[in-house]
N, C-alpha and C positions, 0 to 999 in steps of 0.2 A: 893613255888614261881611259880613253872610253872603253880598249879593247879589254883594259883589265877591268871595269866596270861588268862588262857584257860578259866576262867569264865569270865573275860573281853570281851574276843572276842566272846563266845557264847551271852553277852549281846548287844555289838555294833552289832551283826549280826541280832540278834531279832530285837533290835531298825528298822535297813533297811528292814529288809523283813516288818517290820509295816507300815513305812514308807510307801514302794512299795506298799502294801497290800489298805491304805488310798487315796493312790495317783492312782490307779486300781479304787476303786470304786467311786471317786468323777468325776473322767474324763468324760464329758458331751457327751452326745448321738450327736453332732454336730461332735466329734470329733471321735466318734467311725464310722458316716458316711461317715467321710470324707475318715478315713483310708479304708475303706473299700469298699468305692467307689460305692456303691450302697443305694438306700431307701428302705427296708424293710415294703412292706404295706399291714396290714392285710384287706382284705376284702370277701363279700361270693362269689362272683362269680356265682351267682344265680339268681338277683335282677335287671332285666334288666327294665329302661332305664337306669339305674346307672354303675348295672357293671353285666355282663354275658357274655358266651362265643358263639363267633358265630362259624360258620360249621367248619368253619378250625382250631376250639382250640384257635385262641386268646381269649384274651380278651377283649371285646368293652363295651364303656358304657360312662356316662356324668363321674362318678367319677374316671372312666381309661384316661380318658383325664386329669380332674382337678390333680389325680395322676402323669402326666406323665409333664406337664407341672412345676409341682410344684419341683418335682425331679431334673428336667432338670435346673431350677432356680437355687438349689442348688451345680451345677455343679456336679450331680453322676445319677447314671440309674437305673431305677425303677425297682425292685425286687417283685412280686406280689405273695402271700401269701394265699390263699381262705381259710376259713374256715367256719365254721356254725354261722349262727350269735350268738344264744343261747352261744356261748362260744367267743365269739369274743373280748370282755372285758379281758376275764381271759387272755384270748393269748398273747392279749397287756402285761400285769398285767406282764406277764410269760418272757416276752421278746422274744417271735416266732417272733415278727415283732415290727418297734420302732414306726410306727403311722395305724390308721385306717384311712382309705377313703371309706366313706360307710354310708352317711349319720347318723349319728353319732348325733342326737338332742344332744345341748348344756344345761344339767339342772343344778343346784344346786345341786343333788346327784350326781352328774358324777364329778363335780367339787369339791370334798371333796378327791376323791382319783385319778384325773389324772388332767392336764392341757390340755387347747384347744389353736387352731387357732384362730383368727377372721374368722367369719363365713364367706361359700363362697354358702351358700344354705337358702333362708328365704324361707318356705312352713306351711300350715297349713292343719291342720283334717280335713275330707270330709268321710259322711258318704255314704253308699253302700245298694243301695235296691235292691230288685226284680221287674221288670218293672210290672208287673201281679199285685204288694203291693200299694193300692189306699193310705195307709197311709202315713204320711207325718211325718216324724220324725226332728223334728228343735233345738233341745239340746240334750244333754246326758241324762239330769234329763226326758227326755219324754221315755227314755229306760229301765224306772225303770219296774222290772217284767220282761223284756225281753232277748231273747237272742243276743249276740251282742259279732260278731267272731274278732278277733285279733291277730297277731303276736307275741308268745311268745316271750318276753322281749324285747319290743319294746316300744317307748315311748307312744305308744297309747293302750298297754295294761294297762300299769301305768295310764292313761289318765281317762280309763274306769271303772279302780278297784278304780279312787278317787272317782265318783259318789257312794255310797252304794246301794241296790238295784237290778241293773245292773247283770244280769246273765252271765258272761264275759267267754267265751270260748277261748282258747289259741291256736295256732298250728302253724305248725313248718315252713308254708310260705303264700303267699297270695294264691297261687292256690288250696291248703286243704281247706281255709276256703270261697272265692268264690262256689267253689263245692258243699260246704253246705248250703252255700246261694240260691243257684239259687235250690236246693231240699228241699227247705224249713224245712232245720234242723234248721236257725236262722232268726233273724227278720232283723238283719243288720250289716255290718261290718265295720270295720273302717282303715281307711288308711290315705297316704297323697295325696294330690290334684293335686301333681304333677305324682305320679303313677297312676291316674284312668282314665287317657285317653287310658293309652298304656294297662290296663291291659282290663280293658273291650272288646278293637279291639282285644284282641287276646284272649281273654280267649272264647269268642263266647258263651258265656253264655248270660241267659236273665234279664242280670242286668242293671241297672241306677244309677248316680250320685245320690246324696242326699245334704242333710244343711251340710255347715262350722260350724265346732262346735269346742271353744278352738281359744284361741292366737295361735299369730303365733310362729313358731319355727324354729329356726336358728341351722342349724348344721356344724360343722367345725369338723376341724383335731384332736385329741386328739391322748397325747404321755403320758409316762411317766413323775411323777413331778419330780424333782432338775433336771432341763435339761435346766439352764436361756441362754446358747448360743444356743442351739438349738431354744428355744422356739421366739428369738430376729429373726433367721436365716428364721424360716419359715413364719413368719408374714410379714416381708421385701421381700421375694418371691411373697408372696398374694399381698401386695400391688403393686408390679410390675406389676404383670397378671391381675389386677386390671386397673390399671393405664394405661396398653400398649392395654386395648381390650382385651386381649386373654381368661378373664373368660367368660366376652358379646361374644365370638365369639363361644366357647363352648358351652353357655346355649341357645343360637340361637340354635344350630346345632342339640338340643335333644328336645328343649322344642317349640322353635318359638319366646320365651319371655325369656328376662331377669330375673334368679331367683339369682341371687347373689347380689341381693338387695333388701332391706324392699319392700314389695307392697307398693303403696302409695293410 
């Protein structure tokens, strides 16, 4: 009698610790911020206009702003996370932090295993020459045979390796592969049009803009999926900072121009 009593209570107790154990993991990432009172946001901290550190160790940039406003929306304080881009994903993945802000292109592959924001970045491809290069490169397909430097795991590596052909070089930031540019290790590089004013003034190298090459590309916040309060929480945020100015007062502040909306 007791023995069958005592297997009773070991099973109502399994039952609740399942219980707990289901009701632990379903609990939305809204809720784990809210308790916790801060955003966890992975980004490199490398990648200035967006996000880098200036002389005193903050961090400044278009996406430390859009991070910090976006945060503050959500009534909690922004918790900033650096990491390599090259792993940036997995980190998400990993749960090191619960969104990236870090220009983040919105694909079809990315959307198979995370959810996004509504986009608060439209930019597109803009290729990279050597001022010294009388050549004029006007699509990707004109690259074929050539060398042509890229950001390892960057959406314009992907971009590059869809053309076949394309001798596509990877590295680990823009200023490795600028460097090789301007010493005539490649014929040309690729980035977004929004990085090539800031990086040429400062890389002082003897480079020139090149052809838009590729649609445009919209990139937004991505989080982990089953997260539907979260995901309702930070949209309603965007459209606020939307709605009240304060994306337009942001993209003014880094660019001159409004990039939180389609070019027209």
């Amino acid at each position: 009698m007791k023995f069958g009593l005592l297997k009773k209570l070991l099973a109502v107790a399994l039952i609740g610790a399942s219980f707990t154990a289901v009701a632990a993991h379903a609990e939305d990432l809204l809720d784990q911020v809210k308790q916790r009172g801060t955003l966890r946001i992975g980004l490199e901290g490398t990648f200035p206009p967006f996000n880098s550190k200036a002389p005193s160790g903050e961090l400044v940039g278009y996406d430390v702003d859009i991070a910090r406003a976006v945060a503050a929306k959500l009534g909690v304080k922004p918790e900033f996370v650096t990491t390599e881009w090259s792993g940036i994903i997995a980190g998400l993945q990993a749960g090191k932090f619960d969104v990236i802000v870090n220009q983040v292109g919105i694909t079809d592959a990315r959307k198979q295993s995370l959810d996004f924001s509504t986009p608060y970045t439209y930019s597109f491809a803009q290729l990279i020459q050597r001022k010294d290069d009388t050549r004029q490169f006007n699509s990707l397909e004109e690259l074929k045979g050539k060398k042509l430097g890229v950001g390892l795991g960057t959406n314009y590596m992907d971009m590059a390796k869809s053309v076949p052909g394309i001798d596509v070089k990877t590295y680990p930031g823009a200023p490795e592969y600028l460097r090789d540019l301007a010493a005539g290790r490649l014929d040309a590089a690729l980035n977004d049009r929004l990085m090539l004013a800031y990086l040429l003034k400062n890389s002082q190298l003897p480079l020139r803009t090149g052809a838009n090459v590729g649609a445009g590309n919209p990139s937004g916040i991505p989080f982990r999926k089953g997260n539907p309060k979260f995901a309702k929480a930070i949209d309603d945020a965007m459209a606020q900072l939307e709605a009240d100015g304060t994306f337009a007062k942001i993209s003014d502040k880094w660019f001159g121009i409004d990039v939180t909306k389609p070019a027209k």
